[in-house]
Residue, then its C-alpha position, 0 to 999 in steps of 0.5 A: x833638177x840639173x842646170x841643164x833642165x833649169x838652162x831650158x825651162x828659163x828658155x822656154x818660159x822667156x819665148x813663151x811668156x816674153x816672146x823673146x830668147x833668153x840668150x845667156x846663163x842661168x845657174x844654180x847659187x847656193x850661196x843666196x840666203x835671202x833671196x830666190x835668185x838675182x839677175x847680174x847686170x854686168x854679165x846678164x845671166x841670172x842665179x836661182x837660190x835653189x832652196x827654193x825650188x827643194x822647199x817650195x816646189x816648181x810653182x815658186x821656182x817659176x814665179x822666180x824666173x818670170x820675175x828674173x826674165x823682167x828684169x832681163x828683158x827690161x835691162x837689155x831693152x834699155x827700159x827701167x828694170x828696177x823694182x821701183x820703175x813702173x815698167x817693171x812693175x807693169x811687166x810683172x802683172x803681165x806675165x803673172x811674176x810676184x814682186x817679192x818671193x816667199x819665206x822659206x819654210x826652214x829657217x837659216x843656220x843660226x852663226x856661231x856663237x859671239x866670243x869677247x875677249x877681256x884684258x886686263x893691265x897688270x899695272x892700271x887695272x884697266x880693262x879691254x873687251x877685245x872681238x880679236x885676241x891680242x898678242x900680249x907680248x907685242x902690245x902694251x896698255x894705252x894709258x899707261x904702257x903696262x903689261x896686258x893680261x888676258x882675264x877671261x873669255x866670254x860667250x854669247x848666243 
């Protein structure tokens, strides 16, 4: 599905679900993770998680534009468009909108792994864990002024 196609299926699910237009942008974010798509207060447009509509289907990608088109249509009427205000809640039973969209069936990358960096002075013995290396011909022990000395670096999964 293109934008384009998105742009006119928000459309029409807003004239026919709300009885009103949908006036602004919606767009595509492959930047969301967590989320099936977000409603911008500032700007107005709405932002679809894509995945969603490749893991799940065009059922759920609906279910997230309905929800999407309540928050919209209750921020520009000036009505509570908060998932707590009851307006909102009752909106989403009328149009048939879930609360919370599903679990994407793929789980997300997993990060890289973690590094720790270990310094050790050469003068005290005194050990520093360090995420960010050091530059050892700037920086001196705390205790004592001594020379550092990078030992080793760790690795976590």
């Amino acid at each position: 599905m293109e934008e384009k196609e998105l742009q006119e299926l928000v459309e029409k699910l807003s004239l026919e679900e709300f009885g009103k237009p949908f006036k602004h942008r919606v767009t595509f974010n492959s930047k969301l993770r967590t989320t099936g798509g977000r409603y911008l207060l500032g700007t107005h447009n709405i932002e679809i998680n894509k995945k969603y509509l490749e893991q799940l289907g065009i059922k759920e990608l609906i279910g997230i534009i309905k929800h999407e088109l309540c928050h919209y249509h209750l921020h520009l009427e000036g009505k509570g468009y908060q998932h707590r205000d009851p307006e909102f809640r009752w909106l989403l039973k009328k149009v048939g909108a879930p609360r919370f969209c599903s679990q994407l069936t793929e789980k997300p990358k997993k990060r890289s792994a973690k590094k720790v960096l270990l310094y050790e002075c050469t003068k005290c013995r005194l050990h520093y864990k360090r995420k960010r290396s050091i530059d050892t011909s700037r920086y001196v022990c705390g205790k004592c002024r001594g020379k550092l000395k990078k030992i080793k670096e760790l690795t976590f999964e």
